[in-house]
C-alpha positions in Angstrom: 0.0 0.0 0.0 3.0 2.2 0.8 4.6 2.0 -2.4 1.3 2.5 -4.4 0.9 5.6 -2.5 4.3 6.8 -3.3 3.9 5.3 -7.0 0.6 7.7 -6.9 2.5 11.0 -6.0 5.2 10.7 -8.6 3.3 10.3 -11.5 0.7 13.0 -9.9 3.1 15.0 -9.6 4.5 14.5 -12.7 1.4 17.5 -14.5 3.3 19.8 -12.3 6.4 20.3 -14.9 4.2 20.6 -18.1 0.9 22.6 -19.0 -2.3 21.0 -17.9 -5.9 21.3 -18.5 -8.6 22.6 -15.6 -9.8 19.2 -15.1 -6.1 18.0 -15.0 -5.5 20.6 -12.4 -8.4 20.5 -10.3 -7.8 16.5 -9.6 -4.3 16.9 -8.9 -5.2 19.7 -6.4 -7.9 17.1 -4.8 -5.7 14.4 -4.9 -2.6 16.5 -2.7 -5.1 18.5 -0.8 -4.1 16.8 2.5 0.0 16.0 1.4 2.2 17.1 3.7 5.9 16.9 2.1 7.5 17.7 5.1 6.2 14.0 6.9 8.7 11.2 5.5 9.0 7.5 6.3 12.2 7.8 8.2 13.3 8.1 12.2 16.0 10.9 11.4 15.2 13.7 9.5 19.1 13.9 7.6 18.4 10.4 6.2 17.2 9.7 2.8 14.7 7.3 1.3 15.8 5.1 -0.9 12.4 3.3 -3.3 13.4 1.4 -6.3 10.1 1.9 -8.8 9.9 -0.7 -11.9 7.4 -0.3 -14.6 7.2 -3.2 -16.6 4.9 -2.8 -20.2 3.0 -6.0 -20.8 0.8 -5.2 -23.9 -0.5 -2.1 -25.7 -4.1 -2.3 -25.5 -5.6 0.2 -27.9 -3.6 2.5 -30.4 -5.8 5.7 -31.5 -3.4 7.7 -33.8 -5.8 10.4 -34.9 -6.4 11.2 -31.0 -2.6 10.2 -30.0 -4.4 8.1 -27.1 -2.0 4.9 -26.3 -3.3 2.4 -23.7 -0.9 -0.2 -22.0 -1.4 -3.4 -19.6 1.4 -2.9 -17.1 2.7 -4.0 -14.0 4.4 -2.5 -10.9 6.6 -3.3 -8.3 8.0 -1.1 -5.5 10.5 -2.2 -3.2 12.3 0.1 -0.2 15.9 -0.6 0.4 
Protein backbone atom coordinates (compact mmCIF):
# COMPACT_ATOMS: atom_id res chain seq x y z
CA UNK A 1 0.00 0.00 0.00
CA UNK A 2 3.00 2.21 0.78
CA UNK A 3 4.57 1.95 -2.40
CA UNK A 4 1.31 2.54 -4.37
CA UNK A 5 0.93 5.64 -2.54
CA UNK A 6 4.33 6.82 -3.30
CA UNK A 7 3.86 5.35 -6.99
CA UNK A 8 0.61 7.65 -6.95
CA UNK A 9 2.46 11.04 -6.01
CA UNK A 10 5.21 10.69 -8.65
CA UNK A 11 3.34 10.30 -11.45
CA UNK A 12 0.70 13.05 -9.94
CA UNK A 13 3.09 15.01 -9.56
CA UNK A 14 4.52 14.53 -12.72
CA UNK A 15 1.42 17.45 -14.55
CA UNK A 16 3.33 19.81 -12.28
CA UNK A 17 6.45 20.26 -14.94
CA UNK A 18 4.22 20.63 -18.05
CA UNK A 19 0.89 22.63 -19.02
CA UNK A 20 -2.30 21.01 -17.88
CA UNK A 21 -5.87 21.33 -18.47
CA UNK A 22 -8.60 22.59 -15.63
CA UNK A 23 -9.78 19.18 -15.11
CA UNK A 24 -6.12 17.99 -15.01
CA UNK A 25 -5.50 20.60 -12.40
CA UNK A 26 -8.45 20.52 -10.29
CA UNK A 27 -7.81 16.52 -9.61
CA UNK A 28 -4.32 16.94 -8.93
CA UNK A 29 -5.22 19.70 -6.36
CA UNK A 30 -7.87 17.08 -4.84
CA UNK A 31 -5.69 14.37 -4.93
CA UNK A 32 -2.62 16.49 -2.75
CA UNK A 33 -5.07 18.46 -0.80
CA UNK A 34 -4.09 16.78 2.54
CA UNK A 35 -0.01 15.96 1.38
CA UNK A 36 2.16 17.11 3.71
CA UNK A 37 5.91 16.86 2.07
CA UNK A 38 7.50 17.71 5.11
CA UNK A 39 6.21 13.98 6.86
CA UNK A 40 8.74 11.17 5.53
CA UNK A 41 8.97 7.53 6.33
CA UNK A 42 12.23 7.83 8.25
CA UNK A 43 13.32 8.14 12.18
CA UNK A 44 16.02 10.86 11.42
CA UNK A 45 15.16 13.72 9.50
CA UNK A 46 19.06 13.86 7.56
CA UNK A 47 18.38 10.41 6.20
CA UNK A 48 17.23 9.74 2.81
CA UNK A 49 14.72 7.33 1.29
CA UNK A 50 15.77 5.10 -0.95
CA UNK A 51 12.41 3.29 -3.29
CA UNK A 52 13.36 1.37 -6.32
CA UNK A 53 10.12 1.91 -8.78
CA UNK A 54 9.90 -0.71 -11.93
CA UNK A 55 7.42 -0.31 -14.57
CA UNK A 56 7.18 -3.18 -16.64
CA UNK A 57 4.91 -2.81 -20.17
CA UNK A 58 3.01 -5.96 -20.82
CA UNK A 59 0.77 -5.18 -23.95
CA UNK A 60 -0.46 -2.13 -25.68
CA UNK A 61 -4.07 -2.28 -25.50
CA UNK A 62 -5.57 0.23 -27.91
CA UNK A 63 -3.62 2.50 -30.38
CA UNK A 64 -5.77 5.66 -31.50
CA UNK A 65 -3.40 7.74 -33.79
CA UNK A 66 -5.83 10.45 -34.91
CA UNK A 67 -6.42 11.23 -31.03
CA UNK A 68 -2.63 10.24 -30.03
CA UNK A 69 -4.36 8.12 -27.15
CA UNK A 70 -1.97 4.86 -26.25
CA UNK A 71 -3.28 2.41 -23.69
CA UNK A 72 -0.93 -0.25 -21.98
CA UNK A 73 -1.38 -3.41 -19.55
CA UNK A 74 1.43 -2.86 -17.12
CA UNK A 75 2.70 -4.02 -14.03
CA UNK A 76 4.42 -2.47 -10.91
CA UNK A 77 6.57 -3.34 -8.30
CA UNK A 78 8.00 -1.14 -5.50
CA UNK A 79 10.53 -2.18 -3.23
CA UNK A 80 12.29 0.15 -0.18
CA UNK A 81 15.93 -0.62 0.40
Amino acid sequence: MECALVLLLVIVSSPLLVDCSLEEHRLLESLMFSYVKEERPVFEEENSVQLTISLDLRQILDLDEKNQVEKYSTKKDCKNK
